[in-house]
VOBASE-644903 format. One line per 8 residues: number of its first residue (from 1); for each residue z, y, x of N, C-alpha, C, O, CB. Coordinates in steps of 0.1 Angstrom, whole numbers, always signed. Glycine has a CB too. Layout:
N
NUM) Z/Y/X/Z/Y/X/Z/Y/X/Z/Y/X/Z/Y/X ~ ... .
This chain:
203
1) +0/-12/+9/+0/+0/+0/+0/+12/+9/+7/+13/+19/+12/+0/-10 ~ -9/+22/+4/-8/+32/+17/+3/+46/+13/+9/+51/+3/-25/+39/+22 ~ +3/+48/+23/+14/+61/+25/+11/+72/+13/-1/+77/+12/+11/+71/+41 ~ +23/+78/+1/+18/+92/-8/+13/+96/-1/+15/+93/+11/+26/+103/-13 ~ +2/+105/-6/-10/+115/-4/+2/+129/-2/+3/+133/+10/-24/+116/-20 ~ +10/+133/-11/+19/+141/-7/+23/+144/+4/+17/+135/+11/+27/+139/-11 ~ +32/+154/+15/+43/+154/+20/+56/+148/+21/+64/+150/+12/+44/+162/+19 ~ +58/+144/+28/+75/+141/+23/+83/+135/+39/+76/+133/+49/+76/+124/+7 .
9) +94/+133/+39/+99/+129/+54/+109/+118/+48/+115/+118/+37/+108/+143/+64 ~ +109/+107/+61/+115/+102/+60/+126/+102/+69/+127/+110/+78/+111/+96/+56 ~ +139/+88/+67/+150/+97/+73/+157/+86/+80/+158/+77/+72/+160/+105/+62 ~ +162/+82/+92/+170/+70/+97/+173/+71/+108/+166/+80/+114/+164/+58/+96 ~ +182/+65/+116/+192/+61/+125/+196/+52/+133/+190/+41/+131/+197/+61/+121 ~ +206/+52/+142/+208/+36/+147/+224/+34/+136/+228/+43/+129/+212/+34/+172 ~ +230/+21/+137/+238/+15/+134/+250/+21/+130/+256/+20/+119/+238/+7/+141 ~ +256/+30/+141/+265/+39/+142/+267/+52/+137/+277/+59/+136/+266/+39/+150 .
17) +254/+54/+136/+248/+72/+128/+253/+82/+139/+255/+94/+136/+257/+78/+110 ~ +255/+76/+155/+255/+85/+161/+243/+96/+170/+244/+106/+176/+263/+80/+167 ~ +230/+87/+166/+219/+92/+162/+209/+88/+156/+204/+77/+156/+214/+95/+168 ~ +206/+103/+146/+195/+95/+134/+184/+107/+134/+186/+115/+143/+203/+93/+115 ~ +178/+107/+129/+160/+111/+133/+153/+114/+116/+155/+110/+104/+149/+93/+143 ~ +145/+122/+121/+133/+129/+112/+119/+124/+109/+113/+122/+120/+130/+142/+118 ~ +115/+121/+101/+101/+121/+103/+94/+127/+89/+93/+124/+78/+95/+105/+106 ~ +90/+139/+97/+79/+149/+84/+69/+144/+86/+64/+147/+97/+76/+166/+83 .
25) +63/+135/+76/+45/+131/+71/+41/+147/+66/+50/+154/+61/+43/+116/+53 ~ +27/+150/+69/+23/+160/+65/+12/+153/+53/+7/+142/+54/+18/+168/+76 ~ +11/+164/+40/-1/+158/+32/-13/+147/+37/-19/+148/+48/-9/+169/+29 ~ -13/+141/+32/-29/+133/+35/-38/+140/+44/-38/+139/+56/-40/+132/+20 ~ -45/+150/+36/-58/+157/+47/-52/+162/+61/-60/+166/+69/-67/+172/+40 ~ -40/+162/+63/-31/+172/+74/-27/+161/+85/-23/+164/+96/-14/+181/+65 ~ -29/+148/+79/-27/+137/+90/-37/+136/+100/-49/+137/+98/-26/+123/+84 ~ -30/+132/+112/-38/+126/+120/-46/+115/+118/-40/+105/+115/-33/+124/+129 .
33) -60/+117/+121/-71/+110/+118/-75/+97/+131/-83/+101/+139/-81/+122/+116 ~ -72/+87/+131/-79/+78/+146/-91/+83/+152/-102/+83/+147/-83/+63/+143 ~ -88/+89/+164/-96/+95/+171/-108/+88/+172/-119/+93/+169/-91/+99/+182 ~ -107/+77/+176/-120/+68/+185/-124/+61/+171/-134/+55/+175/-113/+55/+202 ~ -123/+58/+161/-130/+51/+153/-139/+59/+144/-135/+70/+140/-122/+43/+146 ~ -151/+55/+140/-163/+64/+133/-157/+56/+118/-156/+45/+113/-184/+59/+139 ~ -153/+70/+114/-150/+71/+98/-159/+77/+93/-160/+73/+81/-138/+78/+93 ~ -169/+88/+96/-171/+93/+91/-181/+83/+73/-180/+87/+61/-176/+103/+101 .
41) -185/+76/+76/-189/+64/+61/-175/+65/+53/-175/+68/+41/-192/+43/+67 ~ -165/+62/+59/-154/+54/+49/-149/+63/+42/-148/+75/+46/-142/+47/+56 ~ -145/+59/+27/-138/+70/+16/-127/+74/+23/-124/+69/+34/-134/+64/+0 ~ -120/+82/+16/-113/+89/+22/-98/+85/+23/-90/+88/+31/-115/+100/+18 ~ -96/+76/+10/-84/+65/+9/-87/+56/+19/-77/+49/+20/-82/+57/-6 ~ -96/+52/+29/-94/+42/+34/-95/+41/+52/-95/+32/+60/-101/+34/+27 ~ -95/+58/+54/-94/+58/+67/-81/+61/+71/-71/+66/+64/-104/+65/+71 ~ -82/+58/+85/-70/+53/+94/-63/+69/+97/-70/+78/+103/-77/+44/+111 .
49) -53/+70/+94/-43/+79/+94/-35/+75/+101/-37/+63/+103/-38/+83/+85 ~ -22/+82/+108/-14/+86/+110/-4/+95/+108/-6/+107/+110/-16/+84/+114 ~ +15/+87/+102/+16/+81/+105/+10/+63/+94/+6/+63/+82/+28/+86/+110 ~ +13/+51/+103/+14/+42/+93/+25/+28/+104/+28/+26/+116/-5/+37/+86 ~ +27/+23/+89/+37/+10/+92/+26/-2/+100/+15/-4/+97/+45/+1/+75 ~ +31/-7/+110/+21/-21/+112/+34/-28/+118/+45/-23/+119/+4/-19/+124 ~ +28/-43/+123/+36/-50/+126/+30/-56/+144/+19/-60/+147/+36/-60/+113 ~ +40/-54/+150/+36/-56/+165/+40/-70/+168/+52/-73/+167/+42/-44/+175 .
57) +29/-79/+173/+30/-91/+181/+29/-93/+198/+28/-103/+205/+21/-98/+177 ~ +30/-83/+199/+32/-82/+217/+49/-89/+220/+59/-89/+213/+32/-61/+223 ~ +46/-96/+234/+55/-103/+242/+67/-92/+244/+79/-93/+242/+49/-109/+255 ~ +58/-81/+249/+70/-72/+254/+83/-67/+244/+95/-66/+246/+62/-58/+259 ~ +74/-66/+231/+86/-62/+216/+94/-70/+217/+105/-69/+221/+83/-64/+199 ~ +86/-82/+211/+94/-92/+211/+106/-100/+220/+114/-107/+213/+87/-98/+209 ~ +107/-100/+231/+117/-97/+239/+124/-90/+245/+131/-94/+254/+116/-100/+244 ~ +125/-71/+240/+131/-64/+240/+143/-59/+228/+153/-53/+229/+123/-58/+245 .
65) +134/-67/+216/+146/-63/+207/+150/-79/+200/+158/-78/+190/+141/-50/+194 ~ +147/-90/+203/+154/-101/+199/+144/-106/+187/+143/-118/+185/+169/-98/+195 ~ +138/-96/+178/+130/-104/+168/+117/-109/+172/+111/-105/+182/+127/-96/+156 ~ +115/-121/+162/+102/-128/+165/+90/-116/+160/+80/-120/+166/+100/-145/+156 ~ +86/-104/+152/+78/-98/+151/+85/-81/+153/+96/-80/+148/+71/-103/+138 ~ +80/-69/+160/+83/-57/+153/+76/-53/+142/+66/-58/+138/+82/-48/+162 ~ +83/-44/+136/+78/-35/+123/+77/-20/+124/+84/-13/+117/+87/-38/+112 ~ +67/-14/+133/+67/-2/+138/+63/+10/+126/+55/+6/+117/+57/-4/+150 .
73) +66/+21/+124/+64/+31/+117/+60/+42/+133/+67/+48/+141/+78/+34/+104 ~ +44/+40/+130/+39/+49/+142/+35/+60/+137/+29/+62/+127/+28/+43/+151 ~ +41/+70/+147/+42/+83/+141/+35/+91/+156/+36/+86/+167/+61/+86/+136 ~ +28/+106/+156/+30/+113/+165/+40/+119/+167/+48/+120/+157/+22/+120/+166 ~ +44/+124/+180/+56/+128/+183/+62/+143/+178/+73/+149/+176/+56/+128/+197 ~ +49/+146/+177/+51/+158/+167/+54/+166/+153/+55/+177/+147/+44/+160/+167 ~ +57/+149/+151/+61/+145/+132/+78/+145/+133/+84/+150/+123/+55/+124/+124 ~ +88/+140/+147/+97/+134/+145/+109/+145/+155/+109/+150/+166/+93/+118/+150 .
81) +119/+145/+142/+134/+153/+154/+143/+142/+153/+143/+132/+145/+144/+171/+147 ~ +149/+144/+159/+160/+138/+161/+182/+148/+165/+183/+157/+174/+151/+129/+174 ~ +191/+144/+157/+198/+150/+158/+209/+140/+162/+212/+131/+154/+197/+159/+148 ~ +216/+143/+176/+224/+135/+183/+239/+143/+187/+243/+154/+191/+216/+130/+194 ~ +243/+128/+181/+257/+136/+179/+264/+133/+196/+257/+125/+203/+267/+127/+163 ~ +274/+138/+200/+272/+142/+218/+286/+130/+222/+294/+127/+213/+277/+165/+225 ~ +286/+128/+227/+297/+117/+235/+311/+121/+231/+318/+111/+232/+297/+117/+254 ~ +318/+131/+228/+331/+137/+227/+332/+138/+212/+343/+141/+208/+332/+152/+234 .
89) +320/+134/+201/+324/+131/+188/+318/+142/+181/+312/+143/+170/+339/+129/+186 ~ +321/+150/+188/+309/+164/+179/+295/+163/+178/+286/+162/+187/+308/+180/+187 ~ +296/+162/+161/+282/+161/+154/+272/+173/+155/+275/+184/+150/+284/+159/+140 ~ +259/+171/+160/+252/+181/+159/+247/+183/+150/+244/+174/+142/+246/+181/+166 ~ +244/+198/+147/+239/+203/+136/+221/+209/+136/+214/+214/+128/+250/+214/+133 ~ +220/+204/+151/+206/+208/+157/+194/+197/+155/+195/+186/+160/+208/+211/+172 ~ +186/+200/+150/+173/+193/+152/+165/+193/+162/+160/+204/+165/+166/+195/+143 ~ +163/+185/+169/+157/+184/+184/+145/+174/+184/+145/+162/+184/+169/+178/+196 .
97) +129/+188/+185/+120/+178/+184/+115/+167/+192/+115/+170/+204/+112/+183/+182 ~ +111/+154/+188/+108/+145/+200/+99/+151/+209/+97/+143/+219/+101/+132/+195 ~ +92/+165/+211/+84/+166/+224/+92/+173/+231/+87/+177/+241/+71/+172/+225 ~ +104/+176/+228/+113/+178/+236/+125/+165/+245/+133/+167/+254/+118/+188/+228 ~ +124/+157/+240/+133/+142/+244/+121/+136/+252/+122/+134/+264/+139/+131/+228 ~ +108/+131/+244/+99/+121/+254/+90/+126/+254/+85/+130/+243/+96/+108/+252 ~ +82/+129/+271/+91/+119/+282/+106/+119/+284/+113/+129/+282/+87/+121/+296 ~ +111/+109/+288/+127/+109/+288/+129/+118/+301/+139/+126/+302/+134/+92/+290 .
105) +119/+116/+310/+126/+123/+324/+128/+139/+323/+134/+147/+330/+114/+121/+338 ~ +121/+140/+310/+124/+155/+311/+136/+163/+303/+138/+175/+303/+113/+161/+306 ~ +145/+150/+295/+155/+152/+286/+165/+150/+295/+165/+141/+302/+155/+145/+275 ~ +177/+163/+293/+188/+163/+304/+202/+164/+292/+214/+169/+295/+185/+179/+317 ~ +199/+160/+283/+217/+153/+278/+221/+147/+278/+222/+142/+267/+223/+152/+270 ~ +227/+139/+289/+234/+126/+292/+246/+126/+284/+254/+116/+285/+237/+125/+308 ~ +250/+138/+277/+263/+138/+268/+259/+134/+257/+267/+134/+248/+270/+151/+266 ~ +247/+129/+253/+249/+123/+239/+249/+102/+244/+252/+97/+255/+232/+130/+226 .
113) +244/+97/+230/+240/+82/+228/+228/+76/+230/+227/+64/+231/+241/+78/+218 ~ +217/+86/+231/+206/+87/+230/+201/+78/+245/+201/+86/+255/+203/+101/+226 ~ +198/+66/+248/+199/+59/+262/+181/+53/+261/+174/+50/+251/+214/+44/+264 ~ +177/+53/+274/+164/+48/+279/+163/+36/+285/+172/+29/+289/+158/+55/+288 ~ +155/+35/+285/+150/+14/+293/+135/+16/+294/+127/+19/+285/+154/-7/+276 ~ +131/+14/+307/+114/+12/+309/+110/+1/+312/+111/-3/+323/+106/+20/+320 ~ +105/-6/+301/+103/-19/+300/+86/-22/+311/+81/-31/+318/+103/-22/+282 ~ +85/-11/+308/+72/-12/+318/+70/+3/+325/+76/+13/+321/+57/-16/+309 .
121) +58/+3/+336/+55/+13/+345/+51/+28/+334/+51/+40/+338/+42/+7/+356 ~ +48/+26/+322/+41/+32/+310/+49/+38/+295/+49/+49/+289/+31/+20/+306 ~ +57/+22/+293/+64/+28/+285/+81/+25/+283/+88/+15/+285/+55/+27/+275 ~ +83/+39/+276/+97/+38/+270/+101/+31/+261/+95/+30/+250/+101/+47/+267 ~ +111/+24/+264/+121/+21/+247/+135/+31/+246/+142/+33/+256/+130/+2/+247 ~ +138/+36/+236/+146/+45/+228/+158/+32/+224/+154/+23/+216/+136/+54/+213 ~ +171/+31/+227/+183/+28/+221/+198/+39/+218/+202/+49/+224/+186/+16/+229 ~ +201/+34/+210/+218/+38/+213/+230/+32/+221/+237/+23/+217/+223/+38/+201 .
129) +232/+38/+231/+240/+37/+240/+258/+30/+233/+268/+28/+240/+239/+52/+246 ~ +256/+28/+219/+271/+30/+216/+270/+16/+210/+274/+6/+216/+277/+44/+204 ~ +261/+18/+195/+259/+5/+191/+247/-6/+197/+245/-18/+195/+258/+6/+176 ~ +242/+2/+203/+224/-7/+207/+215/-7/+201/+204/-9/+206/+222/-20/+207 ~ +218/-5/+188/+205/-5/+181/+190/+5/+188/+188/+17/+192/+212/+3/+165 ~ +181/-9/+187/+170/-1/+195/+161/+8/+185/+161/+5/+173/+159/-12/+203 ~ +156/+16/+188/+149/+29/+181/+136/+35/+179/+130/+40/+169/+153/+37/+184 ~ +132/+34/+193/+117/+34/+193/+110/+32/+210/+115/+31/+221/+112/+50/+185 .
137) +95/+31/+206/+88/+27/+213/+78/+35/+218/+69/+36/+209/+84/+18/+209 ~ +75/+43/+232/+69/+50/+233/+60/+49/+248/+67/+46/+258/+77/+60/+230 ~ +49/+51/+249/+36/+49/+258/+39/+68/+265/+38/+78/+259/+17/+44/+248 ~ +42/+65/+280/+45/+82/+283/+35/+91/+287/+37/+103/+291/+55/+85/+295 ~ +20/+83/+285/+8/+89/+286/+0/+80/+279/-4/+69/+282/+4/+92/+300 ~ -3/+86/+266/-10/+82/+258/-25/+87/+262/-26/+99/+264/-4/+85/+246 ~ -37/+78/+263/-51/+76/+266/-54/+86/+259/-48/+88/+249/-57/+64/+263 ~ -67/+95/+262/-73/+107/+260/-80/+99/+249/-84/+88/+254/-82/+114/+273 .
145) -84/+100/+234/-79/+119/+228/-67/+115/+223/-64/+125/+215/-88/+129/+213 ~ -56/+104/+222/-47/+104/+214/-36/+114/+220/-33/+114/+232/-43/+90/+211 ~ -30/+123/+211/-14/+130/+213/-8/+123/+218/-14/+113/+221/-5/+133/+203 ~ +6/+125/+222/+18/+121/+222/+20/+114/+210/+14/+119/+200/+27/+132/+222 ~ +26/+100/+208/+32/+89/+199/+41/+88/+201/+45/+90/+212/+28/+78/+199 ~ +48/+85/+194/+62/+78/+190/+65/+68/+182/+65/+75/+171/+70/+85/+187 ~ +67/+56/+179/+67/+44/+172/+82/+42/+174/+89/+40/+184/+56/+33/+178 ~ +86/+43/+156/+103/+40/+155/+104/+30/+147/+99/+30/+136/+112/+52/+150 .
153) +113/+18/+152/+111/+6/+143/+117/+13/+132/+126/+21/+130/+119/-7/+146 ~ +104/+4/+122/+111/+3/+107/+124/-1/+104/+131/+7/+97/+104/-7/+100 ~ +129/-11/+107/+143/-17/+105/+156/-3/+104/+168/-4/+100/+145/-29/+118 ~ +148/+8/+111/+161/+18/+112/+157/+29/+103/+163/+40/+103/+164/+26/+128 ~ +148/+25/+94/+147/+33/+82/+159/+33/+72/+164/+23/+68/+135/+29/+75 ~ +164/+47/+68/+173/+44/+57/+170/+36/+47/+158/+37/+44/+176/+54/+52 ~ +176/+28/+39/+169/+19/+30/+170/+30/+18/+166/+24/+8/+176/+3/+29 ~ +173/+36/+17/+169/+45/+4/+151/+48/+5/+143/+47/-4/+181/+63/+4 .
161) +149/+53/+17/+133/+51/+20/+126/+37/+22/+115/+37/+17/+130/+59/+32 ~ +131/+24/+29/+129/+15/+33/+119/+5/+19/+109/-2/+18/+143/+10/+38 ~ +131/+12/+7/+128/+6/-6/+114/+5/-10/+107/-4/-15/+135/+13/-17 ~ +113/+17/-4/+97/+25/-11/+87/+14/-11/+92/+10/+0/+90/+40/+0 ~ +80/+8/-13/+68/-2/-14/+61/+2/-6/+59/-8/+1/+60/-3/-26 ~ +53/+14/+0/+48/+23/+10/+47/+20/+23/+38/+22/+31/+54/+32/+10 ~ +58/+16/+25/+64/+12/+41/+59/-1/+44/+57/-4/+56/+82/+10/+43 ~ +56/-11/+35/+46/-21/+35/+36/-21/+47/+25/-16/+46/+39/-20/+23 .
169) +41/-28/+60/+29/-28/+70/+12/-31/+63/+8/-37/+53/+32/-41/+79 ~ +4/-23/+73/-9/-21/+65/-18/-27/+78/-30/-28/+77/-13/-2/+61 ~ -9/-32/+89/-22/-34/+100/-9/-41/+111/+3/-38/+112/-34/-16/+106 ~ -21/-53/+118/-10/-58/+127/-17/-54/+142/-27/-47/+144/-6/-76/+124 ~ -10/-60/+150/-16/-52/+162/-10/-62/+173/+1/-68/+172/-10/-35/+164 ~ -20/-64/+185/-13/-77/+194/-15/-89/+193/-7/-97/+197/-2/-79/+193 ~ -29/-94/+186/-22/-108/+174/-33/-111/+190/-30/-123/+192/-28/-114/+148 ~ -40/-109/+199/-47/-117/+205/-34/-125/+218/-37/-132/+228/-62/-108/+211 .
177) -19/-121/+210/-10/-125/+222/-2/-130/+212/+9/-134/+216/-4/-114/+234 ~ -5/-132/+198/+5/-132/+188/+11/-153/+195/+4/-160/+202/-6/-129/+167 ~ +27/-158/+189/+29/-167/+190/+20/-170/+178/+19/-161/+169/+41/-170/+192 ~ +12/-187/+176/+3/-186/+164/+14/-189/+149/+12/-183/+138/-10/-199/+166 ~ +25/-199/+152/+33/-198/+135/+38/-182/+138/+36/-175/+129/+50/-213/+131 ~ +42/-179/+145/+50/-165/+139/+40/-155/+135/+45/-145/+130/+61/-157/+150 ~ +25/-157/+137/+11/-146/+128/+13/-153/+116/+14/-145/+106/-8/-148/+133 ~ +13/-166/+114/+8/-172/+99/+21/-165/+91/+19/-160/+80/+7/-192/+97 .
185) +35/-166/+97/+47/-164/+94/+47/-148/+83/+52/-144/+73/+57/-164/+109 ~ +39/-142/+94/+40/-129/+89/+26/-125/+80/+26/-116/+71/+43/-119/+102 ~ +15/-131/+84/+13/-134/+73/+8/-138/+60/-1/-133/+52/+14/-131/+73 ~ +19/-152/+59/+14/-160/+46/+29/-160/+43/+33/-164/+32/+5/-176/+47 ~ +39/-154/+53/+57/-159/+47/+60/-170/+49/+53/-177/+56/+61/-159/+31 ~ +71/-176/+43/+81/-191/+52/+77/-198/+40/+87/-203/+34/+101/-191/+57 ~ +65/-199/+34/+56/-211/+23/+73/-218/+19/+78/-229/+19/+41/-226/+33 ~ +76/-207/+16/+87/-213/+0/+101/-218/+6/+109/-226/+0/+78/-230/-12 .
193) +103/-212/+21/+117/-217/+23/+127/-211/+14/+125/-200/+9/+122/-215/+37 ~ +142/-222/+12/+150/-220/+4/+154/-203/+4/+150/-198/+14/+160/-231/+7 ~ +158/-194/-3/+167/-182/+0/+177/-183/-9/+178/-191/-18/+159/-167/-1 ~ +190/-170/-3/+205/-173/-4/+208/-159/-2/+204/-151/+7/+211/-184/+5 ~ +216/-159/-12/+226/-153/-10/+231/-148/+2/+228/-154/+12/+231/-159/-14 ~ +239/-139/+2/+252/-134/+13/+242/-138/+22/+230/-141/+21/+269/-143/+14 ~ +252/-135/+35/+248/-143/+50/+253/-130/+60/+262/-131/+68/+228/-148/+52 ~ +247/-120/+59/+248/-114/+69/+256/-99/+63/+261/-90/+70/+234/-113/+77 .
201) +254/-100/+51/+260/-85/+45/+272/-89/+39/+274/-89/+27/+250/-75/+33 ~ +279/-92/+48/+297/-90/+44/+302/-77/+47/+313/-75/+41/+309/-100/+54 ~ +298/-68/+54/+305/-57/+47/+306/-48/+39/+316/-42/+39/+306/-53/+50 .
């Protein structure tokens, strides 16, 4: 299902809410358009915007955050703030845009949660230093003509937005490295395993 044509932002965090983040979608026509692909044929509902949800099968995800697939909401960096609350417990009241945080080398508040990991020569991963929760995924030179990106897992969407039907990955990415049951997994689903109750939301 694709993204409202509208404006609207969405809103989420790591675990601890000692930092949580912005993302203003601009209208439909106001999105970034995939540079390198010839749209000009395709209607206009069906070309490649940004941002959108997809699902990442790369090795590197997948062994940096423990799940067998990511669920990326890829965004430019230009869509996303972030407001971090600082090591001493004082909540900030400031919005701090991501082209000011990544690249990381150029961000100098070591007083907040906000922690780095370079999983490779290229790119960053975004966690919280407090609870761990990882956050996003970022390439620190993105290939000519694309902007600045930033890719924040879905999973740290507030679920008041999460709910939305919208967020529905629209495109997967990686599958030529994909494990092959965990592509079918994602998707055809666990062909009718039992589900249950409880399990992990006891609190």
């Amino acid at each position: 299902m694709p993204l409202p044509d509208h404006a609207f932002i969405v809103h989420g965090g790591c675990n601890c809410r000692a930092i949580r983040y912005k993302v203003d979608v601009p209208a439909l026509n106001d999105r970034f358009l995939h540079p390198t692909k010839d749209q000009s044929n395709v209607p206009e509902d069906e070309k490649i915007r940004f941002p959108m949800s997809l699902i990442c099968h790369c090795n590197d995800c997948r062994t940096s955050s423990g799940a067998l697939v990511n669920y990326a909401f890829a965004c430019l960096n230009s869509y996303v703030s972030f407001k971090l609350e600082s090591r001493n417990g004082k909540e900030s009241k400031e919005w701090i845009p991501a082209a000011d945080i990544f690249p990381p080398a150029e961000f100098k508040r070591s007083d907040t949660f906000l922690a780095f990991y370079h999983s490779s020569t290229v790119i960053t991963r975004s966690f919280c230093a407090r609870c761990g929760t990882s956050l996003t995924y970022n390439i620190d030179q993105m290939p000519a003509p694309f902007p600045p990106f930033l890719d924040i897992w879905t999973g740290t969407i507030d679920r008041e937005d999460l709910e939305k039907d919208w967020l529905i990955p629209v495109r997967h990415c990686w599958i030529d490295v994909e494990v092959p049951w965990i592509g079918r997994m994602a998707c055809e689903g666990t062909g009718g395993a039992p589900r249950h109750t409880g399990g992990s939301d006891f609190a």
